[in-house]
N, C-alpha and C positions, 0 to 999 in steps of 0.2 A: 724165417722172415716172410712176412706178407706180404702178393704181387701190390704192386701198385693197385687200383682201379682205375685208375687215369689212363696206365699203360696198356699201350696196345698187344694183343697177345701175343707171343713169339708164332705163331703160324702164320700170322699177320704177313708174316717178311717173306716168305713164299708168294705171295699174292698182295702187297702193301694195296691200302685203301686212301692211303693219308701220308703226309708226311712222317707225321709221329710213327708208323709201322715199317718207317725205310731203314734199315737196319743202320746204314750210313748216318743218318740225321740220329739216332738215337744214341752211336757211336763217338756221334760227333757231339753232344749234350754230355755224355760221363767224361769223354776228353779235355770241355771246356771249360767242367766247375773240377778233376781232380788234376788237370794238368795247371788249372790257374792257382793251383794251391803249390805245385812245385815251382811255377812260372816265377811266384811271387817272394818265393823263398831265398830262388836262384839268386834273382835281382833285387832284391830288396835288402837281404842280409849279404848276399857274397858276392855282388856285383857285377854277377853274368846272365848274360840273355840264355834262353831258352836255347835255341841253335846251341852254343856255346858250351851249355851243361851237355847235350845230347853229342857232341863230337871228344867234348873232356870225357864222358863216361866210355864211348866204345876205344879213343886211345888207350884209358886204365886196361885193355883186357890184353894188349899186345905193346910189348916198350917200344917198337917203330915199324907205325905201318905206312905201307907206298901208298901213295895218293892216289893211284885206281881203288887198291881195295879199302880202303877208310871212306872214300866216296861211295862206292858202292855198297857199304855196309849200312850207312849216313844215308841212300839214295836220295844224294842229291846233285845236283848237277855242278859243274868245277866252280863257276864264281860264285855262290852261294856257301859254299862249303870254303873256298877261299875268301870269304868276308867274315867266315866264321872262326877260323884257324887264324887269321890275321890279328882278329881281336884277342885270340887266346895269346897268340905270339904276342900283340900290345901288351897286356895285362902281366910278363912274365909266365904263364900258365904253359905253355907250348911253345915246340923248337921247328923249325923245319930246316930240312938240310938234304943237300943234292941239290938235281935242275931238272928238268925237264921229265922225263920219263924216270927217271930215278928220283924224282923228290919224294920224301921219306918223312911222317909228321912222327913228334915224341911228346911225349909232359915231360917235364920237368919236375924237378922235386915240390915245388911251390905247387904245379897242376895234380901232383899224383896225390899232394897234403890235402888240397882243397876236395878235390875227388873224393876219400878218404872221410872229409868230415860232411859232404852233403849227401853220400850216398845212402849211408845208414836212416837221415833224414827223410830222403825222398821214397827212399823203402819203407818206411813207416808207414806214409801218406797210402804206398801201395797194396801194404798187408790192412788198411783200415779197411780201406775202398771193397776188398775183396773177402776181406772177416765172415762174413756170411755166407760162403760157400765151401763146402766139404771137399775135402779130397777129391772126388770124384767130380763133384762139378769142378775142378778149377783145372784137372786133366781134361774132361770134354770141353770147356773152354778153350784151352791150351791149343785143343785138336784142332777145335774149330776158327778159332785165328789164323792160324799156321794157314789152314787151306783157304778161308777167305784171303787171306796175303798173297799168298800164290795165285787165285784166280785175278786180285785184284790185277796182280803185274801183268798175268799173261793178258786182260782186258786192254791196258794201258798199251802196253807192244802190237794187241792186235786194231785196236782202235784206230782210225787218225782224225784225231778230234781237235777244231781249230784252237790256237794259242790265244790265253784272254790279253784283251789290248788294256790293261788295268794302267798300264804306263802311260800310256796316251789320253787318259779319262775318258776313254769312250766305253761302251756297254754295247754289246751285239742284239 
């Protein structure tokens, strides 16, 4: 496959000139045209949101996880992930059970079927996306996720960067 010409060079990201060269914005461009193709799939034919699919898929890898590590695997913070598990709960798709520090989320056989039939789906989308690259690139890919993920976190933890006021409608 041929680069872009439009695209900024990957050396670029060491040294960005432009938006287009921030490794984030470019990141966030393939997320937004092949994740609106899952987004739309989810909700459109089997009527789950986004969150939704991504909390049903990591429940499918373990039949009842406690709500620290299902959160933490999700990173996302408790009432986000609990609006998201609630709808699954709504929907029949997911169980919760316990209280407090022992609360404990599950699919259900209806979540583990749906699971089951979108996954195969949303992996399609993802072996398209990724069709043009060899074995080789999609291991240095692989590599190099992993460690931008890990630098991302340990940035986030080391940061302390103000909370946006998006509820309030205001802009800083």
């Amino acid at each position: 496959m041929m680069q872009n010409p439009n695209s900024p060079a990957l050396e670029d990201a060491g040294s960005p000139r432009s938006i287009e060269s921030l490794v984030l914005f470019r990141m966030s461009k393939i997320l937004s045209i092949g994740g609106s193709l899952v987004t739309r799939l989810c909700e459109g034919r089997f009527g789950i949101a986004r969150r939704e699919w991504a909390v049903l898929s990591i429940l499918a890898t373990q039949p009842q996880m406690p709500w620290p590590e299902l959160a933490r695997r999700m990173e996302l913070d408790s009432p986000r992930l609990s609006r998201a598990v609630s709808a699954l709960a709504s929907k029949g798709l997911a169980i919760k059970s316990g209280t407090g520090r022992q609360l404990r989320v599950s699919l259900t056989d209806s979540g583990r079927a749906l699971y089951a039939e979108i996954f195969p789906l949303a992996s399609s989308i993802n072996q398209a996306i990724v069709q043009d690259l060899d074995a080789e690139s999609l291991q240095t890919l692989d590599r190099a996720l992993c460690q931008m993920h890990e630098r991302a976190g340990e940035l986030s933890q080391a940061m302390d960067m103000p909370k946006a006021a998006r509820r309030l409608g205001k802009r800083r």
